[in-house]
C-alpha angles and dihedrals in degrees: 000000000000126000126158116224120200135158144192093042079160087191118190092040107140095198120210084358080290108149082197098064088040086064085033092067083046086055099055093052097043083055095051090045089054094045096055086040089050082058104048089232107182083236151356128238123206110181103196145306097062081158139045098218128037095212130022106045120181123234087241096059088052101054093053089054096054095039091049097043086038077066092061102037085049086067098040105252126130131235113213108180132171123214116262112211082266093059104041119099121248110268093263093056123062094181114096140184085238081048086059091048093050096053092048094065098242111104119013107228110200120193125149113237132204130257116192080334094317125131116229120196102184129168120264111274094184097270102036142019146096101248149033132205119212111190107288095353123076130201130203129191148206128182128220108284101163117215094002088060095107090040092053087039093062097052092045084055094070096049098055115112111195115232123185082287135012141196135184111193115190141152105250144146121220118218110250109031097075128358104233134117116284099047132124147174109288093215080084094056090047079057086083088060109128084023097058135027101191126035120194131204145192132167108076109082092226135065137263148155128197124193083337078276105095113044123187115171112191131239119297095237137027108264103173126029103253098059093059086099091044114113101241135167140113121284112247094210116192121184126199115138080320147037124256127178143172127183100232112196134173096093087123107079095184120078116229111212128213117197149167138187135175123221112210092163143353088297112146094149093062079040093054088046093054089049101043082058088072090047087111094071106086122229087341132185113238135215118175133175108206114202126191147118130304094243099042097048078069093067100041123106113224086182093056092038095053084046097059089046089050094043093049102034106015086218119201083221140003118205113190125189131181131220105181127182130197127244094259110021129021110248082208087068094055112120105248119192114255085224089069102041078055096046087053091044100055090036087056097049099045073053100071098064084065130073087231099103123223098328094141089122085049088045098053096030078059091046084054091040089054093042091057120008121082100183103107086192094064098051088046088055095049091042084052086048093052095049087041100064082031098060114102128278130257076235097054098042085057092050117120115208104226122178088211087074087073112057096225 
């Protein structure tokens, strides 16, 4: 027996307002599809966040997910997939994307459901069920429920039957490995053991793998800015008498770079040369931190300094922060309150499901202005100020959408 098993595709994520990245996510997918088709695998698992947003989706989005998944159904291998907490509906709603995809017949999206506050755990009947049998190998699967997620897990425990082999597919985080919501202790996952032999994640954007029991992949693209240096791909899984297993990456075809520099003076041509260094990346995202003084930062160009990055790399998308320090003490030293590094965590991450962009310092200078301020014209004028540099470029609305752009 093969199968692949690979997690947080976030389709439909137009990163940095970029259209290229948006095919980009499509690409990767595509990549990690062909590759289990290329090797004949018996099925296919997908552990959450198959889409970027839960609700509005475009009709583009939609159309990469069936043509990709077309691809697997063509050569006769299933697709069982759990919802991320991206893909879940709202708690009004019990009609999901991965719903649609389920009825129609491309992917099988298994997920218990409750009865009078019971959990039922019934075999796939085609529309609706929590697990699937294959032949000798059995799958099991749990959706994204937040922070009931170890109360749900220890009643769905109890409802697992082992088959030859078994699989329970979730998305989940494990404590340890990344600090976000939706994570827990994975002593509560090794709990399975004797019931399952293969757990699969999804969830948290980079890979690991504990007691070759508990298997979580990564997401196939970057999609913040401090996972471009995480170790992602999909697990290639073969089973004869044992398990063996390799983390197989490369399905992003589009390098993410990284980068600082440090202005001392009104230098571009140092600048130019640092870049030129990274000429070699094709068509790459970038992401550069620029550091330098109060009172220099002034006199800096960000138009001239976002030309010389365009004319040497031709990046898709260029991303430039500041970190400015003043002339006597580094505003990067100041003691800042772990209660807001986690605000504008959290208030980064709730973002991502919205086509807003990174807006988290707009959002939590609003939520001050609104503490203390008021002076409702004042808050009218800022929220006008926050649609204004949000609307859509000149470069976006010509954009023409062309499926040769993706190379599927």
């Amino acid at each position: 027996m093969k199968f692949i098993h690979l997690a947080d595709v976030h389709l439909g994520y137009k990163q940095y307002g970029c259209y290229s990245r948006l095919v980009d996510f499509a690409q990767a997918f595509y990549n990690a599809i062909k590759f289990g088709i290329d090797n004949k695998v018996d099925f296919i698992l997908i552990a959450g966040d198959l889409f970027h947003k839960k609700s509005e989706m475009d009709p583009v989005t939609l159309m990469q997910a069936t043509k990709v998944l077309k691809k697997a159904k063509n050569a006769n291998i299933p697709v069982i997939a759990v919802e991320g907490n991206h893909d879940s509906t709202y708690f009004r709603e019990s009609y999901s994307w991965m719903d649609y995809l389920a009825r129609n017949n491309l992917i099988i999206n298994l997920k218990p459901r409750f009865e009078d506050k019971e959990l039922i755990v019934d075999e796939w009947d085609g529309q609706d069920g929590a697990y699937v049998d294959l032949g000798f190998v059995r799958i099991y699967g749990m959706k994204y429920y937040g922070s009931l997620t170890p109360k749900i897990l220890e009643k769905y425990y109890k409802k697992i039957r082992k088959k030859d082999f078994t699989i329970f597919m979730a998305h989940i985080g494990v404590e340890g490995y990344l600090n976000i919501y939706g994570c827990i202790p994975s002593s509560k996952l090794h709990k399975l053991k004797g019931k399952v032999d293969y757990v699969a994640l999804g969830h948290i954007h980079k890979s690991f793998v504990e007691d070759d029991f508990i298997f979580n992949p990564g997401s196939l693209e970057v999609c913040e800015v401090s996972e471009a240096s995480f170790k992602r791909g999909i697990f290639y899984v073969e089973v004869d008498n044992e398990l063996k297993y390799k983390l197989v990456g490369g399905f992003s075809t589009r390098k993410f770079l990284v980068l600082e520099y440090e202005f001392s003076d009104l230098d571009y041509g140092s600048f130019e040369n640092f870049i030129t260094s990274y000429k070699n990346y094709r068509d790459p995202v970038v992401y550069l931190k620029i550091k330098c003084l109060k009172n220099l930062k002034k006199s800096l160009d960000e138009e001239k300094i976002r030309k010389i990055i365009k004319n040497k790399l031709n990046p898709v998308a260029t991303r430039i922060v500041w970190d400015v320090k003043d002339n006597i003490i580094e505003s990067t030293n100041i003691d800042v309150s772990s209660r807001e590094i986690i605000e504008r965590q959290v208030i980064s991450q709730i973002l991502q499901s919205f086509p807003y962009g990174e807006i988290s310092d707009e959002v939590l200078r609003l939520k001050e202005m609104f503490i203390k301020s008021t002076d409702l014209h004042a808050v009218d004028k800022f929220i006008e100020k926050i649609v204004e540099n949000k609307e859509i470029s000149s470069e976006e609305e010509e954009y023409v959408w062309d499926w040769r752009k993706a190379r599927f």
